[in-house]
N, C-alpha and C positions, 0 to 999 in steps of 0.2 A: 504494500500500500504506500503509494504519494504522498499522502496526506491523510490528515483525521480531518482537518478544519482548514479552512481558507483561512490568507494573510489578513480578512476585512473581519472575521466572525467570533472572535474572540474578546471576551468582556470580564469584571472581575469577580463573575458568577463561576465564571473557569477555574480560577485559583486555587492551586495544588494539583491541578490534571497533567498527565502525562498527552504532549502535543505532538504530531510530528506534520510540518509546513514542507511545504516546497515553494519557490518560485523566484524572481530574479531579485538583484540586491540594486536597492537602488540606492544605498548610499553607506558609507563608515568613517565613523568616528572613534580615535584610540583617545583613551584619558588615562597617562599612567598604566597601570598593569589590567585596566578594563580597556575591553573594546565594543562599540553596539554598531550592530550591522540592522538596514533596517532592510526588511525582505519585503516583495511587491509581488503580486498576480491582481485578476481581474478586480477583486471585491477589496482589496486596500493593502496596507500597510502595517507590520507588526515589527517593535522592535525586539531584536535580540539580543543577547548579553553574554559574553564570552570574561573569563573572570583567570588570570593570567595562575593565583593562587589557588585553583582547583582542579587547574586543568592545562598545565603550560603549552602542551603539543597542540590542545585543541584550537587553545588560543593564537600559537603561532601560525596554524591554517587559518582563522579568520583573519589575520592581518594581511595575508596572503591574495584575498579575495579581491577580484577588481568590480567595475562597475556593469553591470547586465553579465553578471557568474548565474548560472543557474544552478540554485543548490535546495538541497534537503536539509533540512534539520528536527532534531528529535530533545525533547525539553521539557521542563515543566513550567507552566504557567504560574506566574510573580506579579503582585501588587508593585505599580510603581512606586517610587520615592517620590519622583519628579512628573508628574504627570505633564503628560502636553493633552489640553483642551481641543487644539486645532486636529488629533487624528480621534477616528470613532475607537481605535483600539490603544486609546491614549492613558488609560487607568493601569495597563497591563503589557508583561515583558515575558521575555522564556528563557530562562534563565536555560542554554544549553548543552544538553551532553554528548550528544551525534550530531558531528556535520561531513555531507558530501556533498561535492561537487560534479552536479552533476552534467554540466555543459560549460567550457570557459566563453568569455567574449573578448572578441578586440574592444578596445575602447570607440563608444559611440562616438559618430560626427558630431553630435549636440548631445544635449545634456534633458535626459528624459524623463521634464517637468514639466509643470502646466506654463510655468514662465521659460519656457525654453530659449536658448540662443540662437538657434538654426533658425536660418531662413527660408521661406516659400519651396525655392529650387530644392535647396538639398533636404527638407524635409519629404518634400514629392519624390526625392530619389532612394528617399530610404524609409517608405511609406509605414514597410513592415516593426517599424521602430518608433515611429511619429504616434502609431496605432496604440504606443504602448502608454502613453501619455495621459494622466485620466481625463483631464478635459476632451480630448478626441474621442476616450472611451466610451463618454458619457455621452456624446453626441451621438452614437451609433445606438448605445441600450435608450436612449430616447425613442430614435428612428423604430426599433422593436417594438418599444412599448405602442408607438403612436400606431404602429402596421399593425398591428394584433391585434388592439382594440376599436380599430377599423374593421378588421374582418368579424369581430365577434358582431360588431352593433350590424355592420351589414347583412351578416346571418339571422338575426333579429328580425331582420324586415325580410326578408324571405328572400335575401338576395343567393345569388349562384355563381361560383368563382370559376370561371371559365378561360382557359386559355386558349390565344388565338395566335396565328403563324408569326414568325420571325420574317419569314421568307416570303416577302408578298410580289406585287407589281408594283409597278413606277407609277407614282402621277404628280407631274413636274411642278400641279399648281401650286403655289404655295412655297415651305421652303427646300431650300434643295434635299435629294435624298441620299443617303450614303446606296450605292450600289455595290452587288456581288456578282461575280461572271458564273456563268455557268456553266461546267464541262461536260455533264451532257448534252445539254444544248448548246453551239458552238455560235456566239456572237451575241448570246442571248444574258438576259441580266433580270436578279433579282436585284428588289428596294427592302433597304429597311424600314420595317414600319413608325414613319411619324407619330402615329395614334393608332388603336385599333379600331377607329373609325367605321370602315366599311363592314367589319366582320361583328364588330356588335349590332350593328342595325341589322343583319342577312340573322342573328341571333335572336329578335325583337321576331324577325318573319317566321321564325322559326318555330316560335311561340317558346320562349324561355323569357317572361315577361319580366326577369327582373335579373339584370348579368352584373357582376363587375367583375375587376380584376386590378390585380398589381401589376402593374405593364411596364416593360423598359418600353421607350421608345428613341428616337432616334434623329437630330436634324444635324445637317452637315450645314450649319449659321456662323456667324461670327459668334465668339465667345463675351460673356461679360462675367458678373458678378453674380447675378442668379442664371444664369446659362451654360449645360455644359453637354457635347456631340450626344450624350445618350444621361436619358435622363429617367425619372418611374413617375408612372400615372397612377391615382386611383381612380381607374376608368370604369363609368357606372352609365348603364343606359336602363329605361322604364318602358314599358307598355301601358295602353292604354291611361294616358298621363295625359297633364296640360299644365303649363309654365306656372302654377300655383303650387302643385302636386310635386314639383320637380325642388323648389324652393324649401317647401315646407318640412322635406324629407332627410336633407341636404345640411338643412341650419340648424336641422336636429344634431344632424352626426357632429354638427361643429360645435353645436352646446357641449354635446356630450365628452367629445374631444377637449375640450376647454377644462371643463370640470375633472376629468379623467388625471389629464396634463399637471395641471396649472391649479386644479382648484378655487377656478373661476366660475360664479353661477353668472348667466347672461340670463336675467328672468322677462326681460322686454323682448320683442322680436328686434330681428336686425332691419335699420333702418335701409330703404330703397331709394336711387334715385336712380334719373334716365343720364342715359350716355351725352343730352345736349344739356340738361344740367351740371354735369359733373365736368365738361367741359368749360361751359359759361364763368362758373366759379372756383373751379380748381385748373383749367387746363390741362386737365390729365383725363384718363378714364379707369383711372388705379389712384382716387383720390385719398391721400391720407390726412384724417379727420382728426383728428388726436388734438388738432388745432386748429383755431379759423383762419383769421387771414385772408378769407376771401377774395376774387379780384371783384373790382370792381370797374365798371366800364365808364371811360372820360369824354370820348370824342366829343358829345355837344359840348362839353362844359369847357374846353380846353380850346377849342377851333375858334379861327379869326381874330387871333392875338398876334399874326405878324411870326409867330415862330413856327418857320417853316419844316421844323421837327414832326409837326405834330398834325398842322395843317397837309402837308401831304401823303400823309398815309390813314390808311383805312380803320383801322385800329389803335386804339391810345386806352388804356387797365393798368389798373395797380394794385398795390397792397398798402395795409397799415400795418407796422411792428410797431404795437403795445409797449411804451413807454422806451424808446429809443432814437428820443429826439436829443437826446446827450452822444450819440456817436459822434468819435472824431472822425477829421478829413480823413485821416487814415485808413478809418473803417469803412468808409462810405467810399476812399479809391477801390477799397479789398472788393466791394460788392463789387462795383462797377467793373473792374477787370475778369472777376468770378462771371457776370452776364457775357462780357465779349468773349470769352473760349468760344472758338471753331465749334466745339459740340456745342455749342449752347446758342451760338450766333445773332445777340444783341447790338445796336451801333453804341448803344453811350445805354444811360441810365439817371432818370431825373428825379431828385426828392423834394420834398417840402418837409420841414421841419416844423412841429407846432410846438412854440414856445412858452414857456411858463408865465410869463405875460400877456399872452391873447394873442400875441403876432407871429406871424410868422416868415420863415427864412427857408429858403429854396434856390435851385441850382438855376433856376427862371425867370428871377423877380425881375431881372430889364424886361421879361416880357410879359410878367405880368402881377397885378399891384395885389396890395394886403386885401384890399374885398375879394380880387378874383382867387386867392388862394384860401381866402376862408369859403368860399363858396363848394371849391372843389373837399377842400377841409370834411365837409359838411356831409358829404356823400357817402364819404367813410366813418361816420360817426366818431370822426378823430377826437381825441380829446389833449386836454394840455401836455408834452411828454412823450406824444406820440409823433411817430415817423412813417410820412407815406411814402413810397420810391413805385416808380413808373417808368413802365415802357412803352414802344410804339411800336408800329410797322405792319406787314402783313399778318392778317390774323391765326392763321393756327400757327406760323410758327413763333408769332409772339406771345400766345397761349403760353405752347412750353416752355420759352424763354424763362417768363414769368412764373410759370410751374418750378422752374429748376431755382429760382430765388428764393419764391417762398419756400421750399426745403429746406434750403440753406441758411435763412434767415431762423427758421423754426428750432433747425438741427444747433444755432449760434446761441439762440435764445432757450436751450434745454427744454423745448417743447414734445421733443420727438423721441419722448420716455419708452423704451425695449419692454418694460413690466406693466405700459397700459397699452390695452388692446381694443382699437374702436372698429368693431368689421360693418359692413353693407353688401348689399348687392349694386351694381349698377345693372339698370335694364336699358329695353328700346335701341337698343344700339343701331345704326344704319346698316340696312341690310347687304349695302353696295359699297365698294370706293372706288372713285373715279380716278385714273391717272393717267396723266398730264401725256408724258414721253410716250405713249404706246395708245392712248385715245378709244380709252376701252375700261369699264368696269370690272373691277376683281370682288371676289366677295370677300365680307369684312371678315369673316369668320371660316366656312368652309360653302363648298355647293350646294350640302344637304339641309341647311339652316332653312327653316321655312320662315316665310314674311309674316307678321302681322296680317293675320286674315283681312281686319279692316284696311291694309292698306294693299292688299293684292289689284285694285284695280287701277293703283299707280305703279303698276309695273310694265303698262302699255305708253303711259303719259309723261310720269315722271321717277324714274328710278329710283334716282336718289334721294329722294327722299320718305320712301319704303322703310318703315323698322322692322329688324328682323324681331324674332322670338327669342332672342338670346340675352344671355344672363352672365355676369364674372362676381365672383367674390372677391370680396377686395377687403383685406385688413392691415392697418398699418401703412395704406399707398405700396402694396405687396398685393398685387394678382396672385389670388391663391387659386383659384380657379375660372369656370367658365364652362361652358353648354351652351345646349339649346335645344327647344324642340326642332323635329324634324318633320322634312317632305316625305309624307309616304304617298302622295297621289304621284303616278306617273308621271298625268300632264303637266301639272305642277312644275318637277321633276326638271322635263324636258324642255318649257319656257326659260327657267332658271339657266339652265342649261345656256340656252340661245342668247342669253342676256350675257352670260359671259363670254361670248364668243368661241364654243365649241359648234363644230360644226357636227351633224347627226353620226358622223362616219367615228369623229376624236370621243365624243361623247358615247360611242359605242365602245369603240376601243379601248377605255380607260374604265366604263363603269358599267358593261353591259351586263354583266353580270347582275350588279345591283339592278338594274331597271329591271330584266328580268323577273328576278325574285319578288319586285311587288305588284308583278301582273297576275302574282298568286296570295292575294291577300295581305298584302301590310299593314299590320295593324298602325293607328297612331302610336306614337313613340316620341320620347327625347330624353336628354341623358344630360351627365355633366364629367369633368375630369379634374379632380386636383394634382395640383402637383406635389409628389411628397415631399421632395426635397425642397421644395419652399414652404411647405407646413414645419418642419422638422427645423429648417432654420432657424422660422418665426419665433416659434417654440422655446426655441434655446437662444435668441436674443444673438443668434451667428450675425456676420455681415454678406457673405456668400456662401450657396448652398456647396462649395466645393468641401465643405469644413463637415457636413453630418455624409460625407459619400465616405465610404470605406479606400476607393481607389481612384480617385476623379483625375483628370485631365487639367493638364495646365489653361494658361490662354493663350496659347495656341495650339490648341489640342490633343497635346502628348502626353504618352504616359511616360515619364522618362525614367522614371522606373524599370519598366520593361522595353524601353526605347521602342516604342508605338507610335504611330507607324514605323514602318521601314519598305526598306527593297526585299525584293523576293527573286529567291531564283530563279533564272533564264528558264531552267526546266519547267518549273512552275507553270513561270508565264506563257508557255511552250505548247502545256495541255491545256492551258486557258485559250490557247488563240490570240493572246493579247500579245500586242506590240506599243512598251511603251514609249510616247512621242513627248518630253518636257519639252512645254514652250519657254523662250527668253524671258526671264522677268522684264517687265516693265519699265 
């Protein structure tokens, strides 16, 4: 036997037991003719005590010990002198009389603690080590807990865990897809599945009225901070449902998940807005509420003052920051340089100051007086102390502009607390987007998203302005998820179709399968998918979901761990058919 008792389960109920541990040393300290070695596995840390006048030989193997030794030890359990508060097994020690060794280590690249010294790179290179870390640990036995009791509550509603192919078809729309060659078929190519989209609704026809699954899926995107080439869905579709039914079932599992988690009760429902709400006053559609701030819209108020800032573009919103009319120039350059980053693409940035004497001061006053700036004042319910900052220009990109300030501003002013949680739905979302370079509608969501029944007969008139039936959860200004009902009528189907410019042949080719399928009954249907890895981050107050993945991918999306990608043999490439052709960079 390894062990009687983990490194974490020992308490001073133990006292006088004969113990035998195993697991790595994560640290030694010699005092004189004592030495304490402290031993580490999954569930904690126990220290142990080597005592030079009981046991000289034994003693002089534990000084021997280096850092990540895997060893054994056998002992009796000891009341401390010295208790440490900070471990759960901080009352109690083992006093030692068997030690082996039962694996040596090189000395680690870093040092394996929760405050570690390694960085990003070589902690991704030495993954199986970083793992060993208990903040990393904890991020994973979260990830578990949060999986499991997904699956129990969705067993609960009568749901059915279903898995669906790795290996599907290609369909370009949308983002790209990672492809695999195939050697039996010579030229021929599977896609990794983005979602399991088509094969839960063909599961709906099937009459399994209530599917989910854990699903990896898969997009070959650029990478960021909650994005990485393969990621896991709790991918959930319904039968005979409607966007009430899909909602109500959903914010359940999130209550429940909260409570579960966190030991949070949400006893209100979660509050809803529409997608041109949530724009209007957050410019986002992943608004986080944590905080107001609102924008609020200037053109009348601000137009035919001569400043041609504002008079020539279409758009002019701002914000108030709550009692931050004391910023220095300094601070108020920091904003203004923060809007004009390339990703964030502002020309300049205008405030007004409301001052503690009724007046006020601004980056504008040549162009406009103490009435016209208490008027504007006025709009934001500004008060003495407070700070308005404003932008202009084309409107949705000065939306986000302004989106990415008040962040910044909230995130400056400690607004944007990890340990409060304010979730919604956004609905109504536009069923279409139009774009510019290619002069043709994409759908905002997928193909299969059906419209707003009431606005189906603007899909002959006017597209865009069609809401679809779909839905995102949003907590924190963090898309947790997202749905929608679906088109099970054919015709439907196949208009949808034409709107996006598939022609009857590409529309066959890519989904004839599905159409098929509900020329035999499709029931009504619609689903939703969370993403775990941004549950799990949320959760644990991470900054990137790369931190609860057991092996995630840098950003640029290697594993450099396992050096992933790579080349592969000529042979290889030989029974593939494939000929690789790199183009010149750019």
């Amino acid at each position: 036997m390894f062990r009687t008792h983990t490194c974490g389960e020992l308490r001073l109920s133990n006292s006088g037991q004969q113990t035998t541990l195993s697991g790595w040393v994560q640290r030694t300290r010699k005092m004189g003719g004592m030495t304490f070695v402290d031993i580490r596995d999954r569930y904690g840390i126990t220290q142990l005590v080597f005592n030079q006048d009981v046991n000289a030989n034994l003693w002089e193997q534990a000084n021997r010990l280096g850092r990540e030794y895997v060893i054994q030890v056998t002992g009796t359990v000891a009341e401390r002198s010295s208790k440490n508060v900070n471990m759960e097994t901080g009352d109690v020690e083992i006093l030692v009389s068997q030690l082996q060794v039962l694996n040596e280590s090189l000395t680690p690249p870093f040092t394996i603690e929760e405050n570690t010294d390694g960085g990003d790179d070589i902690r991704m290179k030495y993954r199986y080590l970083d793992l060993r870390r208990t903040n990393v640990r904890e991020n994973l036995e979260l990830r578990h807990r949060i999986t499991f009791e997904t699956r129990r509550y969705l067993d609960q509603m009568n749901f059915l865990e279903v898995e669906t192919p790795i290996l599907i078809g290609s369909t370009p729309e949308g983002a790209r897809d990672f492809v695999v060659p195939s050697r039996m078929n010579p030229g021929e190519f599977y896609a990794l599945p983005q979602s399991p989209q088509l094969f839960k609704q063909l599961l709906m026809v099937s009459g399994f009225d209530r599917y989910f699954q854990i699903a990896k899926c898969f997009r070959d995107e650029d990478l960021r901070a909650d994005r990485q080439p393969e990621f896991t869905q709790i991918d959930c579709e319904m039968s005979f449902v409607d966007q009430e039914d899909v909602l109500n079932l959903f914010e359940g599992m999130m209550k429940h998940l909260f409570k579960f988690v966190k030991d949070i009760d949400f006893a209100e429902a979660f509050p809803r807005m529409t997608w041109h709400e949530a724009m209007r006053l957050y410019g986002s559609d992943k608004p986080d509420i944590r905080f107001g701030m609102e924008f609020v819209e200037l053109k009348k108020e601000v137009s035919g003052h001569d400043f041609v800032v504002f008079d020539s573009v279409p758009y002019v919103a701002g914000i108030c920051a709550t009692g931050c009319a004391a910023y220095t120039r300094k601070q108020l350059d920091e904003l203004t340089d923060f809007v004009k980053k390339p990703q964030i693409g502002a020309k300049g940035l205008v405030y007004i100051r409301c001052e503690a004497d009724g007046t006020f001061k601004s980056s504008v006053d040549k162009f406009y007086s103490n009435n016209d700036l208490k008027i504007i004042a006025a709009k934001f319910n500004a008060k003495q102390g407070d700070l308005i900052l404003i932008l202009a220009g084309a409107k949705i990109k000065t939306q986000k502009a302004l989106c990415e300030l008040r962040l910044e501003v909230g995130a400056r002013l400690g607004l944007r607390d990890k340990n409060i949680f304010k979730p919604l739905w956004v609905i109504d979302f536009p069923l279409f987007e139009w774009d510019e370079e290619t002069q043709r509608y994409y759908a905002t969501h997928h193909p299969f998203t059906s419209p707003n029944l009431d606005d189906v007969p603007l899909l002959d008139s006017n597209p865009g302005d069609v809401r679809a039936t779909a839905y995102d959860m949003v907590i924190n200004g963090v898309e947790l998820g997202g749905g929608s009902i679906r088109i099970h009528d054919s015709k439907l189907q196949n208009r949808m179709f034409e709107l996006l410019g598939f022609t009857p042949e590409k529309a066959q080719a890519q989904f004839g399968f599905l159409m098929s399928a509900f020329k035999y009954g499709a029931p009504p249907h619609g689903g939703l998918a969370f993403g775990l890895d941004r549950l799990v981050s949320l959760f644990a107050g991470l900054d990137t979901i790369r931190d609860c993945m057991a092996f995630p991918k840098n950003n640029s999306g290697r594993d450099i761990m396992i050096d992933a990608p790579s080349v592969i043999d000529q042979s290889q490439l030989d029974e593939l058919n494939l000929v690789v052709n790199i183009k010149p960079a750019k």
